[in-house]
C-alpha positions in Angstrom: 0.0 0.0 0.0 1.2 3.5 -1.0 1.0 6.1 1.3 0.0 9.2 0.1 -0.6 11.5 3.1 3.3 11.4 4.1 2.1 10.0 7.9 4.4 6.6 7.4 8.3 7.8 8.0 11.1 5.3 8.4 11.5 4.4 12.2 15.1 5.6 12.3 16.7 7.6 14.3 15.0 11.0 13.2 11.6 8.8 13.0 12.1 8.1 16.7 13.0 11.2 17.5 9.8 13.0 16.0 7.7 10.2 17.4 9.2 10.9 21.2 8.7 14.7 20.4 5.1 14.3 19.4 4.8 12.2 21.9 5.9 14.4 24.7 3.9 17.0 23.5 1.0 15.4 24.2 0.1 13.5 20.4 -0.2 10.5 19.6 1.7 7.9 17.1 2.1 4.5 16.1 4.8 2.9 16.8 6.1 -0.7 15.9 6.5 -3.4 18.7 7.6 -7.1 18.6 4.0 -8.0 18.6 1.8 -5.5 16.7 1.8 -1.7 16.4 0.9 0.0 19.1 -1.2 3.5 19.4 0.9 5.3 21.7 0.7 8.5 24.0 2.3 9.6 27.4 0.4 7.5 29.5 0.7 10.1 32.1 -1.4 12.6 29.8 -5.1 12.4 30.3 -6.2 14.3 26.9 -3.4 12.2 25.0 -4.7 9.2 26.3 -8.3 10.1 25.5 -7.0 10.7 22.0 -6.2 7.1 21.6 -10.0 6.0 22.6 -11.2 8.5 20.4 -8.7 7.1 17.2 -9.8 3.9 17.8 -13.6 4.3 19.1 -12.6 2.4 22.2 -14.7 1.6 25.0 -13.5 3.8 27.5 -14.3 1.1 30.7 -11.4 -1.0 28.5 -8.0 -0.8 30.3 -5.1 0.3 28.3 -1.3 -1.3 28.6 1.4 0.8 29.7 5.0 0.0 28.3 7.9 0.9 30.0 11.5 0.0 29.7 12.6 -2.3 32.5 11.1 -3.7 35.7 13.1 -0.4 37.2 10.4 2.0 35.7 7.8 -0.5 36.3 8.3 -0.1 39.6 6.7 3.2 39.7 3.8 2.2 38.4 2.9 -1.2 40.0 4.1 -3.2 43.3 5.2 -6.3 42.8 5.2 -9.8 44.6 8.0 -12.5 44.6 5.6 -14.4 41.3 5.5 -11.2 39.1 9.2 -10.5 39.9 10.0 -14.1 38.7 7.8 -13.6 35.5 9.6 -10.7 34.9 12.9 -11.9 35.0 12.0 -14.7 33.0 9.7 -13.4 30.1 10.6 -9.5 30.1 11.1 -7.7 27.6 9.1 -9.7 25.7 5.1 -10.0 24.8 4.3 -10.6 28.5 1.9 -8.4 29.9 1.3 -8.4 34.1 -1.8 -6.8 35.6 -0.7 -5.9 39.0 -1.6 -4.1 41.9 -1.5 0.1 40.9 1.0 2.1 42.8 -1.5 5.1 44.8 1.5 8.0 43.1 1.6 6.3 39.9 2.2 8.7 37.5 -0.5 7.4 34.9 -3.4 9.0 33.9 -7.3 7.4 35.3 -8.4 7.0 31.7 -5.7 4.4 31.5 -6.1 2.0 33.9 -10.7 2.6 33.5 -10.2 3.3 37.0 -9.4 0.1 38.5 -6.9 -0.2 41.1 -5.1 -2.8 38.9 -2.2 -1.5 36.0 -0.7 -4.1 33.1 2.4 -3.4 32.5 4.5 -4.6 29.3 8.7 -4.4 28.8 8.9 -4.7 25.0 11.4 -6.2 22.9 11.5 -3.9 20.1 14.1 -1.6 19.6 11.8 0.9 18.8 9.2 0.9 21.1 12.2 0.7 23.7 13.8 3.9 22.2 10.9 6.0 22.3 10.1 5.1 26.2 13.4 6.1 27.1 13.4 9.0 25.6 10.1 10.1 27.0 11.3 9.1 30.9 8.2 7.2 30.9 5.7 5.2 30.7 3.5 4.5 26.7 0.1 3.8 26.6 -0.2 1.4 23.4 -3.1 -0.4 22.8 -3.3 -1.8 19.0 -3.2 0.9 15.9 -6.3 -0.3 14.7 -10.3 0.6 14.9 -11.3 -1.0 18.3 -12.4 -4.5 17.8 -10.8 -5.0 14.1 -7.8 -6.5 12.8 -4.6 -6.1 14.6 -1.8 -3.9 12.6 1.3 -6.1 12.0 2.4 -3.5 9.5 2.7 0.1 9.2 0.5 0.3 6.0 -2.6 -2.1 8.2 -2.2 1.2 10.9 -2.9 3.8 8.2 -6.0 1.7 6.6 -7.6 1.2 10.1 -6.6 5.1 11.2 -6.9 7.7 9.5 -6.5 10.4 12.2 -2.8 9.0 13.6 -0.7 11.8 12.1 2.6 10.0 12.8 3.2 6.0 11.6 7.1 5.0 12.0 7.7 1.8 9.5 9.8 -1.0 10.8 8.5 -3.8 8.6 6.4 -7.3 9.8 6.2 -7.3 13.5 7.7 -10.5 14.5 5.4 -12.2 17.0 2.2 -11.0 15.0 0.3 -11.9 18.1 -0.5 -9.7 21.1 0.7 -10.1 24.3 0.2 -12.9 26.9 -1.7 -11.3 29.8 -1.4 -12.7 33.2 -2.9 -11.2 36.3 -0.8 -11.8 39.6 -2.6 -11.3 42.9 -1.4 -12.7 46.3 1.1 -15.4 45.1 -2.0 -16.3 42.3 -1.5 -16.2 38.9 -4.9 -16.2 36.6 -4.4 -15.8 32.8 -6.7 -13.0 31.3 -5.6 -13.3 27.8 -3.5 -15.5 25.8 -1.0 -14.6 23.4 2.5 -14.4 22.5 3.9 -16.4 25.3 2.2 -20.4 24.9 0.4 -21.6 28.5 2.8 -24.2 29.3 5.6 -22.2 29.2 4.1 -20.1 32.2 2.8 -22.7 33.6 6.5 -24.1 34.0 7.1 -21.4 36.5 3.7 -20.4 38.2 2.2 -23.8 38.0 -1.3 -24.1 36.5 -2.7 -21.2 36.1 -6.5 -19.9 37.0 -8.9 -18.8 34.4 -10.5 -15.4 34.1 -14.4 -15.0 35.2 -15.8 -14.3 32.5 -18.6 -12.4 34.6 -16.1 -10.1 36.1 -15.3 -6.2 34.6 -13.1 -6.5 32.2 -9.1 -5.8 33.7 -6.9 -5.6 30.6 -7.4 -5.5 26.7 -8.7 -8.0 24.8 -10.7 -9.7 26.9 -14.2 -8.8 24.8 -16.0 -11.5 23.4 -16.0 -10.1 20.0 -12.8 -9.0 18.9 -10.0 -9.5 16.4 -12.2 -9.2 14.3 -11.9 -8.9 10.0 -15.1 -7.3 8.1 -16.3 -9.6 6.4 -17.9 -13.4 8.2 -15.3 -15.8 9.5 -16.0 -19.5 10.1 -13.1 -21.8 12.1 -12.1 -25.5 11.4 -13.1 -25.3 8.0 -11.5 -28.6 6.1 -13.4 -28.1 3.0 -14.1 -24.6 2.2 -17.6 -23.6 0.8 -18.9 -21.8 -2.1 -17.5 -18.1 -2.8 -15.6 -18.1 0.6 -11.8 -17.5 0.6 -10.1 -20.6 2.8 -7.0 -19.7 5.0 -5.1 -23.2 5.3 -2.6 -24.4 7.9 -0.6 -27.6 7.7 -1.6 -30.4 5.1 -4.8 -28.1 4.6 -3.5 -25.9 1.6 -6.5 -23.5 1.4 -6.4 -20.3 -0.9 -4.0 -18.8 1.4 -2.0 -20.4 4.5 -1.0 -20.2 8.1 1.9 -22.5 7.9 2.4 -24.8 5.3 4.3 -26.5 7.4 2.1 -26.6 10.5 4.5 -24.3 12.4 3.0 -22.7 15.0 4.9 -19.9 15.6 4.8 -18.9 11.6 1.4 -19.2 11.7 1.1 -16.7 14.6 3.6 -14.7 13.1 1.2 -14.4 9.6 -2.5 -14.2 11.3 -3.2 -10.9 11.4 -1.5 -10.3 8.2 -3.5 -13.2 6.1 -6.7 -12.0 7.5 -6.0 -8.3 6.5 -5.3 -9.9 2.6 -8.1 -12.0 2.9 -10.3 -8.5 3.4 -9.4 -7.4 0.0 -9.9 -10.3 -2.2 -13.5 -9.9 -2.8 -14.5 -12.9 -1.6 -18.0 -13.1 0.0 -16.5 -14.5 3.7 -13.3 -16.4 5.5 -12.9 -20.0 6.0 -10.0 -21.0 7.8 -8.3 -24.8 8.4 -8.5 -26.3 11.8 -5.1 -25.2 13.8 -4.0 -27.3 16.8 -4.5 -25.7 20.4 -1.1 -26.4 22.2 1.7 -23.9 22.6 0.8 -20.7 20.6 -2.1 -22.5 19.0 -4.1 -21.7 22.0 -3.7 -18.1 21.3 -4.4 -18.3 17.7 -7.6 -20.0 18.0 -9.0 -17.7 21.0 -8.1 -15.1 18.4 -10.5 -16.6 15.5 -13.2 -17.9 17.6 -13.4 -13.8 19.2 -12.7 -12.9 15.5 -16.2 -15.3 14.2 -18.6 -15.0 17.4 -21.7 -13.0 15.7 -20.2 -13.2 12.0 -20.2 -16.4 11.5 -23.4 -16.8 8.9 -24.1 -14.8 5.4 -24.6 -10.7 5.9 
């Protein structure tokens, strides 16, 4: 996709420096992380932050993450048990996200955190995302650059299709996990998992034991926790072998389809090429979106909580 307003610019270093300008002034940009691109603002800055619900037409009772550069600045935003301290040291920077108890002089605006008393909390891997933190001396607010409840951005040109009112988009190519975070919320020595993503169950599991499930009649404590989410504009059906009339089939494994997850039934490619193979599949013509059954170990899990959030009320002709 061409851009022609000019809002794309490389994310090099004068990129990142106009990015952690606009930022400080109290704009907003997208800006690339290891899992998808994130709408960011000062998360200290109540109107900035309100920007980004307005961008995206977000619910404003849905939390927003806060990225910061090391477990040293998350410190000033969240207290932290022995369990979230071991998470940290373990999966940080990475696409771990840990809903933890809010500090009272955190310096984070209400909007952010919907007013709970809770804050999630991200280290990212990405170069970028990293730079412009520490240049602002604190905390990002990022949810997704997309329209709240659509596809996640995995690219720069997805960001300026979904957003048309993000003035700044630095470029920095495919995102490499291509799935959001792993969420996990820790609360006296428990850890419950709120969202799944980037980081596969087991491997959390490994060091907090098996973890509790979110109640699904509870408010909602971090992003992505909506029932309908993730979601492309046109119908999606899952665990589609044989693909029906007029529908475009996304494959995965010995399942070829139109288009594919992994031809060769690797997980982490396929989760690496979701959000991207739905986004093409948007603009083929076709009339809806059939995609292969995927396995639901490791980062299959998260893949398929993705499409079944991404089909719930779409699933039959429009």
């Amino acid at each position: 996709m061409k851009d022609e307003t000019g809002r794309i610019r490389a994310a090099d270093s004068d990129g990142i420096a106009a990015a952690t300008a606009l930022l400080a002034s109290g704009g907003i940009a997208a800006i690339p992380t290891e899992t998808v691109y994130g709408l960011a603002a000062d998360a200290a800055n109540g109107e900035a932050v309100a920007a980004i619900y307005a961008a995206k037409g977000r619910p404003r009772f849905n939390p927003l993450i806060v990225h910061v550069a090391d477990v040293a600045m998350a410190k000033r935003y969240a207290r932290f048990e022995p369990l979230a301290l071991t998470l940290a040291a373990h999966f940080w920077p990475g696409p771990l996200t840990l809903v933890l108890p809010r500090q009272h002089d955190a310096p984070v605006a209400t909007l952010v955190t919907a007013g709970l008393p809770t804050i999630a909390l991200r280290v990212p891997a990405h170069p970028v995302m990293q730079a412009v933190i520490r240049g602002l001396d604190r905390g990002v607010a990022a949810p997704s650059a997309n329209a709240s409840g659509h596809l996640s951005p995995t690219r720069a040109a997805h960001v300026a299709a979904s957003l048309e009112s993000v003035p700044l988009i630095l470029d920095a190519g495919e995102t490499r996990v291509g799935l959001e975070s792993t969420i996990v919320a820790i609360t006296n020595g428990q850890a419950t998992l709120l969202r799944q993503g980037g980081i596969a169950t087991e491997d959390l599991e490994a060091l907090t034991g098996p973890l509790a499930l979110a109640d699904a009649q509870e408010p909602i404590a971090a992003p992505g926790m909506m029932l309908r989410h993730y979601a492309p504009r046109l119908p999606l059906t899952t665990n589609v072998v044989t693909p029906s009339a007029g529908a475009w089939h996304i494959g995965f494994g010995a399942v070829a389809g139109d288009d594919t997850l992994s031809a060769n039934g690797d997980l982490t490619e396929a989760a690496t090429r979701l959000f991207d193979t739905l986004h093409r599949a948007e603009r083929i013509g076709r009339a809806r979106i059939e995609v292969a059954p995927v396995p639901h170990h490791g980062l299959g899990a998260a893949i398929n909580d993705r499409l079944t959030r991404a089909a719930r009320g779409r699933s039959g002709p429009e």
